[in-house]
N, C-alpha and C positions, 0 to 999 in steps of 0.2 A: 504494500500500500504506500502509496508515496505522499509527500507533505498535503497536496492538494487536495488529498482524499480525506487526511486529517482533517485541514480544514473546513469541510463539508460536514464531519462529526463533529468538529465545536460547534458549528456553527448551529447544527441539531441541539447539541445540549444549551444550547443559547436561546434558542426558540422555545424546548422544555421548560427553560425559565422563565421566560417573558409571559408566555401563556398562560401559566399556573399564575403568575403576578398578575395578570388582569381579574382573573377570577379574585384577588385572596389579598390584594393588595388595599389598605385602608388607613394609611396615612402617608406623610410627605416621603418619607424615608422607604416604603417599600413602594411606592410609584413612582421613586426617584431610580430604584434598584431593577424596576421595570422598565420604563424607556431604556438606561444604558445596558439593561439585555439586549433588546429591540435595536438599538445602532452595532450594538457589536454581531447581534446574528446576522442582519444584513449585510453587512459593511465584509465579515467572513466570508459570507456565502457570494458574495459579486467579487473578490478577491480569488476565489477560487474558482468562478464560473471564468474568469479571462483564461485562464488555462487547462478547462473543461469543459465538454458540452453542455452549455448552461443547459438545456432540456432535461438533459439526465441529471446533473446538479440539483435544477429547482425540484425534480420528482424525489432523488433522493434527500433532500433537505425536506421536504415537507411531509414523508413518508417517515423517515425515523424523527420527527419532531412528533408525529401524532402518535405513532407508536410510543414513544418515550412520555408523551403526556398521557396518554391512557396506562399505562402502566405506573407512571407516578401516582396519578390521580388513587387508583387503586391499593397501591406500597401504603403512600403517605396523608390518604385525606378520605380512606373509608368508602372508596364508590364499592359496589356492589362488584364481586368476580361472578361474570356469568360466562361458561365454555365458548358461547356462541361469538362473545367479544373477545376472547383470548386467541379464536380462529381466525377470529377477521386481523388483530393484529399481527399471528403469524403472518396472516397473509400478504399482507403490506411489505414484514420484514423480507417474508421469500421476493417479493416484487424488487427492492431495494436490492437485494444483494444479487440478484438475478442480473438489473441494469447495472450494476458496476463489473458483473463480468463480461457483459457482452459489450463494452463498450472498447471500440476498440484503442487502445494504449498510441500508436502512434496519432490517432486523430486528434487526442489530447493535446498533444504541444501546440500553443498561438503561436501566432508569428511577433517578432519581436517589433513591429511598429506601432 
């Protein structure tokens, strides 16, 4: 996995944050802790789209942010585990990890202009 790829995982777990902060956020200090999710998940995830197919980027950015929030959600604030949801977010993650293998590795490199 190379940096780029990293970077599309923080930028998930940046989004995990930000999300969960809209819901849960209720004073100056965790809606302050919410936007600077919100600029650094962005700010990552178009950082790493110049040197990936932003398409597959934005699908996997937005596939393990919602996996990662429905699994938070569940971990750390009591939503209900029901099988039918724990399918669906397999599902998502086999979609995620599916697009980062089929993407093909030399398409990745931009051009340097």
């Amino acid at each position: 996995m190379n940096v780029n790829w990293i970077a599309v995982l923080a930028a998930s777990v940046f989004e995990v944050l930000w999300v969960i902060g809209l819901k849960h956020a209720h004073d100056v200090w965790t809606w302050t802790g919410t936007v600077i999710a919100i600029l650094i998940s962005f700010y990552v995830m178009v950082m790493a789209g110049r040197k990936l197919p932003v398409g597959t980027v934005y699908a996997v950015f937005v596939g393990l942010g919602t996996a990662g929030t429905v699994l938070s959600e569940i971990l750390f604030f009591g939503e209900p585990v029901k099988p039918s949801k724990l399918f669906f977010v397999l599902l998502i993650l086999v979609g995620v990890i599916g697009l980062k293998f089929v993407t093909n590795e030399e398409a990745q490199k931009g051009d340097a202009s």
